[in-house]
N, CA, C and O atoms as a MOPAC input file, in Angstrom:
PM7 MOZYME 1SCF
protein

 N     84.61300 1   133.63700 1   104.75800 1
 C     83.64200 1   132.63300 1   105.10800 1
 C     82.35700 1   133.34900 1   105.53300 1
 O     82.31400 1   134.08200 1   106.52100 1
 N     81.20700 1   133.07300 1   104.65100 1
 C     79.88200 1   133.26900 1   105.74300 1
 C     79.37500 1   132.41500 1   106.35200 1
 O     79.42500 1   131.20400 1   106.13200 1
 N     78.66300 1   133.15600 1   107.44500 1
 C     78.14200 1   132.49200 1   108.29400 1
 C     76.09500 1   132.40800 1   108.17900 1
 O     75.55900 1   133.42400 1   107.73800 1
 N     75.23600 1   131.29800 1   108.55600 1
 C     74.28900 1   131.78500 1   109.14800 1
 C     73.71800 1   131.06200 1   110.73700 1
 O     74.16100 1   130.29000 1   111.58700 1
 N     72.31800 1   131.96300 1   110.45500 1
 C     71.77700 1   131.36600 1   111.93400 1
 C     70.48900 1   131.19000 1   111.93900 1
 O     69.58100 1   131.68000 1   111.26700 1
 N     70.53700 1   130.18200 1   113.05500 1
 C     69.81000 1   129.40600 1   112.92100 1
 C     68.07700 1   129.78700 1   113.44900 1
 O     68.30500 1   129.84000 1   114.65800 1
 N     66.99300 1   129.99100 1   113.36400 1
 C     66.05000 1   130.34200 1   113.89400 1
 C     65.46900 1   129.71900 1   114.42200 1
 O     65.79700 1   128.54000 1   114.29700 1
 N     64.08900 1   130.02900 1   115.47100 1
 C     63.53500 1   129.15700 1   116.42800 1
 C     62.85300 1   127.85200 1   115.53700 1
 O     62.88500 1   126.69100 1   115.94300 1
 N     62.24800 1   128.27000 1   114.27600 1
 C     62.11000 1   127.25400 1   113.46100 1
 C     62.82600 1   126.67700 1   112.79400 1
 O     62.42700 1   125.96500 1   111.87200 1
 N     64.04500 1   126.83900 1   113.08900 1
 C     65.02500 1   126.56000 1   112.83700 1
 C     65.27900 1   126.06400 1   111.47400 1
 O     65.67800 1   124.94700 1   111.14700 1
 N     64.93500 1   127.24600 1   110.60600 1
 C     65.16400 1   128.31100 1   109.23400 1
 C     66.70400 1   128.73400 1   109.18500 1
 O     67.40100 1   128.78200 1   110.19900 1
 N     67.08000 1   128.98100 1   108.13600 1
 C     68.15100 1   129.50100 1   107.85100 1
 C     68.09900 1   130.52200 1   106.17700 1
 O     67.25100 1   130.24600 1   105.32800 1
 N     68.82300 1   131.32000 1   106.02700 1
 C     68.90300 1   132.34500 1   105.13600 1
 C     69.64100 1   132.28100 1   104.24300 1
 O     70.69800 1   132.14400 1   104.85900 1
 N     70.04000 1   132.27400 1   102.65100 1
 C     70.93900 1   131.93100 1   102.30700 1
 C     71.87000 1   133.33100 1   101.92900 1
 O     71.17400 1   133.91500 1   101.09900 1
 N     72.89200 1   133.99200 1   102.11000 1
 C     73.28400 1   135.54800 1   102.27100 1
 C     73.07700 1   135.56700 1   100.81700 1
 O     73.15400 1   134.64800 1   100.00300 1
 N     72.69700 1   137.26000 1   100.61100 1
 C     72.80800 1   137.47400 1    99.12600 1
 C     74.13800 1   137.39100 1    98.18600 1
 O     73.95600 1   137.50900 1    96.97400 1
 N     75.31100 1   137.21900 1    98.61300 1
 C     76.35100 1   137.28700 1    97.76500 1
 C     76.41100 1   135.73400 1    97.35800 1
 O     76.25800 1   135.48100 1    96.16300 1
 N     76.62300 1   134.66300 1    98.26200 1
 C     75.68900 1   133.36800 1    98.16100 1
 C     75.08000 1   132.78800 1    97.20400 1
 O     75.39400 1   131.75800 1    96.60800 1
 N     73.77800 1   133.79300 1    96.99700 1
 C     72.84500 1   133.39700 1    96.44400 1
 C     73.22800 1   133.96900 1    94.73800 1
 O     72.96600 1   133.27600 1    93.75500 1
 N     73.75800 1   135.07900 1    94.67100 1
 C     73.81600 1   135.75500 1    93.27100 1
 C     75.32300 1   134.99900 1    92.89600 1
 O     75.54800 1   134.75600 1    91.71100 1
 N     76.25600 1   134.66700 1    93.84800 1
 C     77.19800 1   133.42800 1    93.38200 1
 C     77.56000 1   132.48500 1    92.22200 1
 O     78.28700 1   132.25900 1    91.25500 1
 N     76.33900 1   132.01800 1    93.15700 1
 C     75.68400 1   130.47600 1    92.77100 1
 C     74.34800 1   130.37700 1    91.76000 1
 O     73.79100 1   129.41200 1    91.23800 1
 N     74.08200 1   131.87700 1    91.72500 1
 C     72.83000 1   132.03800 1    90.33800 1
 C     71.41100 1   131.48500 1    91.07600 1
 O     70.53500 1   131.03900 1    90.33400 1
 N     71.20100 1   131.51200 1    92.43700 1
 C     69.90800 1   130.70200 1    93.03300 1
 C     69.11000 1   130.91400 1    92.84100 1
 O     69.17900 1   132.12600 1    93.04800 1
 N     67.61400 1   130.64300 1    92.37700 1
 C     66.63200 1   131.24300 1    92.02400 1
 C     65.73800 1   131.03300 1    93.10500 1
 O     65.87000 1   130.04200 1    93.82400 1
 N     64.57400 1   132.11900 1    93.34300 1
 C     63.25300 1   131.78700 1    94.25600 1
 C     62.48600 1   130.54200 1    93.89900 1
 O     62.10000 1   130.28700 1    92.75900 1
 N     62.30600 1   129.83900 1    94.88500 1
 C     61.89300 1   128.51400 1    94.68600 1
 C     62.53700 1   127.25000 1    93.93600 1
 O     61.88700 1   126.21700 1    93.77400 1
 N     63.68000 1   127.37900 1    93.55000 1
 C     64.88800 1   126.37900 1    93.12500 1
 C     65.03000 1   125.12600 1    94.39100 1
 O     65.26700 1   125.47100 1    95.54900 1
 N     64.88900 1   123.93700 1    94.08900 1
 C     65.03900 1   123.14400 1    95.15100 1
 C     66.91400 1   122.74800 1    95.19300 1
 O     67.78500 1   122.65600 1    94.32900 1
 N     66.87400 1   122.60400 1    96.64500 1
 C     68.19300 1   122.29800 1    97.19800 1
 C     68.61000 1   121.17700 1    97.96600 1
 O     68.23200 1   121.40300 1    99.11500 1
 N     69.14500 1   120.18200 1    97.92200 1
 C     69.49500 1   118.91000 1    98.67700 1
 C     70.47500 1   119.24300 1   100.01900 1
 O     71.31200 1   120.13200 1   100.17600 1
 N     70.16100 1   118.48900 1   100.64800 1
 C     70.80900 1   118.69400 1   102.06600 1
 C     71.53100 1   117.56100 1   102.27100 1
 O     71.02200 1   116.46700 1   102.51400 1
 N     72.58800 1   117.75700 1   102.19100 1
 C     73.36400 1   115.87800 1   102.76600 1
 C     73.85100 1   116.59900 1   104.01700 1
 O     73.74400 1   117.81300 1   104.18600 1
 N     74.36900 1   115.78300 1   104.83500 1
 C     74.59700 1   115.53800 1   106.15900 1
 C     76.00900 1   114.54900 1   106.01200 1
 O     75.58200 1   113.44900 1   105.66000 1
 N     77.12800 1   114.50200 1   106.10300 1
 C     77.78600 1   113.56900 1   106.33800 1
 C     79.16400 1   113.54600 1   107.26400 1
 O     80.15700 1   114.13000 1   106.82800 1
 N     79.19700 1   113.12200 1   108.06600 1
 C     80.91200 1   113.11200 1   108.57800 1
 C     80.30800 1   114.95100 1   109.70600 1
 O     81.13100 1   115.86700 1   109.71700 1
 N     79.52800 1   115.06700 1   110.14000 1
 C     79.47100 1   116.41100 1   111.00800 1
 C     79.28300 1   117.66000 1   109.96100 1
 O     78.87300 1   118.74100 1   110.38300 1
 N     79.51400 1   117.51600 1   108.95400 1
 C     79.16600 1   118.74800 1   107.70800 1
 C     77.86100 1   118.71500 1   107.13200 1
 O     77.50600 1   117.64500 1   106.63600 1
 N     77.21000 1   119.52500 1   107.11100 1
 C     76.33100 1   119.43300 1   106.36400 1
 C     76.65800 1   120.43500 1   104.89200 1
 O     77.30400 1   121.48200 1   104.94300 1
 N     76.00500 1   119.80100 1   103.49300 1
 C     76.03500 1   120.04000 1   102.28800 1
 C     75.32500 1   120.44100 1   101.71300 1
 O     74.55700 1   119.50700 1   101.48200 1
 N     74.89900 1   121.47300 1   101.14100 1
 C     73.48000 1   122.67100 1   100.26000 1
 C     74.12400 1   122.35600 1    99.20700 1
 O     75.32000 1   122.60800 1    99.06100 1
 N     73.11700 1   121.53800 1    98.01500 1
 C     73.68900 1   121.32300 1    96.70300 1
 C     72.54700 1   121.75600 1    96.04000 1
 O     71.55300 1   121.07300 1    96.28700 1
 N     72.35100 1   122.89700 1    95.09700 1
 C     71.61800 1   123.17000 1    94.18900 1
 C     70.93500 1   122.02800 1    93.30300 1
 O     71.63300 1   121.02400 1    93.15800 1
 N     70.23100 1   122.02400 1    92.95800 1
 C     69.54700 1   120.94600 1    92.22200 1
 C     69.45700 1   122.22800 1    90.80000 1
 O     69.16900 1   123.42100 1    90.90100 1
 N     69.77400 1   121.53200 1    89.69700 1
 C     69.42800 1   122.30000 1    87.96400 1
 C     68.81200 1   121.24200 1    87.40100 1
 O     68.68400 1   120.04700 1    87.66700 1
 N     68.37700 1   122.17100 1    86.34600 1
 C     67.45300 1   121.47600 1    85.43300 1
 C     68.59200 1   120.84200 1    84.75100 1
 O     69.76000 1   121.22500 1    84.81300 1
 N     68.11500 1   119.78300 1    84.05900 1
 C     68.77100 1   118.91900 1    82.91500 1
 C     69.28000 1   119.56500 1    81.81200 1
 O     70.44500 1   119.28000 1    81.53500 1
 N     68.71700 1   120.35400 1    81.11500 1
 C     68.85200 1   120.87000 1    80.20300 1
 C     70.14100 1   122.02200 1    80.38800 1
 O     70.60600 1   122.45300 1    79.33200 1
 N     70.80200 1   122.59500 1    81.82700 1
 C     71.45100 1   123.36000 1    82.28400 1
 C     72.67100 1   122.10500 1    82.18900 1
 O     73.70400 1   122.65300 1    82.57300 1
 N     72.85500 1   121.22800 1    81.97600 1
 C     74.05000 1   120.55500 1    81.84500 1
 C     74.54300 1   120.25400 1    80.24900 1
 O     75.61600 1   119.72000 1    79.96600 1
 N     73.54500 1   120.70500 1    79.28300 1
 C     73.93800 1   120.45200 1    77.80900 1
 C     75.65300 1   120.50400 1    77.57500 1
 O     76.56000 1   121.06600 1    78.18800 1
 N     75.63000 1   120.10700 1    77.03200 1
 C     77.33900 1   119.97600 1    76.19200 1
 C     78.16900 1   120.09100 1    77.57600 1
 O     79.21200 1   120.71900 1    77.39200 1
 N     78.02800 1   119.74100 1    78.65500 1
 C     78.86800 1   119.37900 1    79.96300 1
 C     79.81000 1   118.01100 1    79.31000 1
 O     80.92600 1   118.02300 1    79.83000 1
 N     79.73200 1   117.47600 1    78.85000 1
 C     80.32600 1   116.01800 1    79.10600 1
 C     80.74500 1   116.17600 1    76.99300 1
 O     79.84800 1   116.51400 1    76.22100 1
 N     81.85800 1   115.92900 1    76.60600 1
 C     82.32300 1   115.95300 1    75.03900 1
 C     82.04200 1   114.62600 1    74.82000 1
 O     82.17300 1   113.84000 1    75.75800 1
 N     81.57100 1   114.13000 1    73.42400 1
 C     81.24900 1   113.26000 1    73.14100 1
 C     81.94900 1   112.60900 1    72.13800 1
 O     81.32400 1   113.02400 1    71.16200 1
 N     83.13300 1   111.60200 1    71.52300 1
 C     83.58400 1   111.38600 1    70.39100 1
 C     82.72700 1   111.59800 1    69.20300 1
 O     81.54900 1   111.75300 1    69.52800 1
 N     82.96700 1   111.66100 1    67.80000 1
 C     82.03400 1   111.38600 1    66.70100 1
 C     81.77200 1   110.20700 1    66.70700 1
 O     82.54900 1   109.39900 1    67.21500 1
 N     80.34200 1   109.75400 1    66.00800 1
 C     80.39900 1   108.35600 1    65.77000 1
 C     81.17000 1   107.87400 1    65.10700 1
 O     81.17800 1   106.64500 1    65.05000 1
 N     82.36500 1   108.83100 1    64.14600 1
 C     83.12100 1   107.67700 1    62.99700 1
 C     84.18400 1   107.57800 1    63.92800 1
 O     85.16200 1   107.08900 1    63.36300 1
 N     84.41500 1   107.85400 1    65.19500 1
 C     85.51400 1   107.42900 1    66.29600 1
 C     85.24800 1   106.11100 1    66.87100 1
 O     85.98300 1   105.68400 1    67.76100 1
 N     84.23500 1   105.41400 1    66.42600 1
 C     84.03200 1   104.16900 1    66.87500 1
 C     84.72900 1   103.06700 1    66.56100 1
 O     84.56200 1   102.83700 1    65.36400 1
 N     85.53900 1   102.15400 1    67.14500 1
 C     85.73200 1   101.45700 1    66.63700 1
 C     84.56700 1   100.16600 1    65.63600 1
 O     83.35100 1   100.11400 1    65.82100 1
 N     85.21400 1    99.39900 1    64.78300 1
 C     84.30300 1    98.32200 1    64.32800 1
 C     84.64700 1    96.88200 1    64.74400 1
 O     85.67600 1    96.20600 1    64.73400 1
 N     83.62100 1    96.72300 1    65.04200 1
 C     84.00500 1    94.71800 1    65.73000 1
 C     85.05000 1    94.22900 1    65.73700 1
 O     85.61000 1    93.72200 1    66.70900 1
 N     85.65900 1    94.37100 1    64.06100 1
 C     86.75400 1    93.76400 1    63.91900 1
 C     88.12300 1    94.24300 1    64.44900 1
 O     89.20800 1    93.66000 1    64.45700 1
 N     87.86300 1    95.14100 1    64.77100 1
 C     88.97400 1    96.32700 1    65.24400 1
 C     89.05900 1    96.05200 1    66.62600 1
 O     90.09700 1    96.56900 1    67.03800 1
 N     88.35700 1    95.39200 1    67.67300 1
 C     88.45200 1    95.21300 1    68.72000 1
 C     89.25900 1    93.60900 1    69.56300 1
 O     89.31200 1    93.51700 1    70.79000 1

């Protein structure tokens, strides 16, 4: 587990093993949820970094009207 801490501006660091992990880039934005006492650092990616994530049937896998 790492840890960080917290600064008077209360900044935080993200450790380098962390960061080369997770592929983080300088200036990459990051979402912060908060929920249930945890807080959550979720990378934000570009769109285009999710290509072919999700398989798609062919269109001739469709059914036709009548078929339904």
């Amino acid at each position: 587990m790492t840890t960080m801490t917290i600064t008077r501006k209360f900044q935080v660091s993200i450790p380098k093993e962390v960061r080369e992990k997770l592929h983080l880039k300088i200036g990459q934005k990051i979402v912060l949820v908060a929920k249930g006492g945890i807080i959550y650092l979720i990378p934000q990616r570009p769109l285009a970094s999710y290509k072919g994530f999700i398989k798609i049937k062919a269109a001739t896998a469709v059914r036709e009207c009548e078929d339904r």
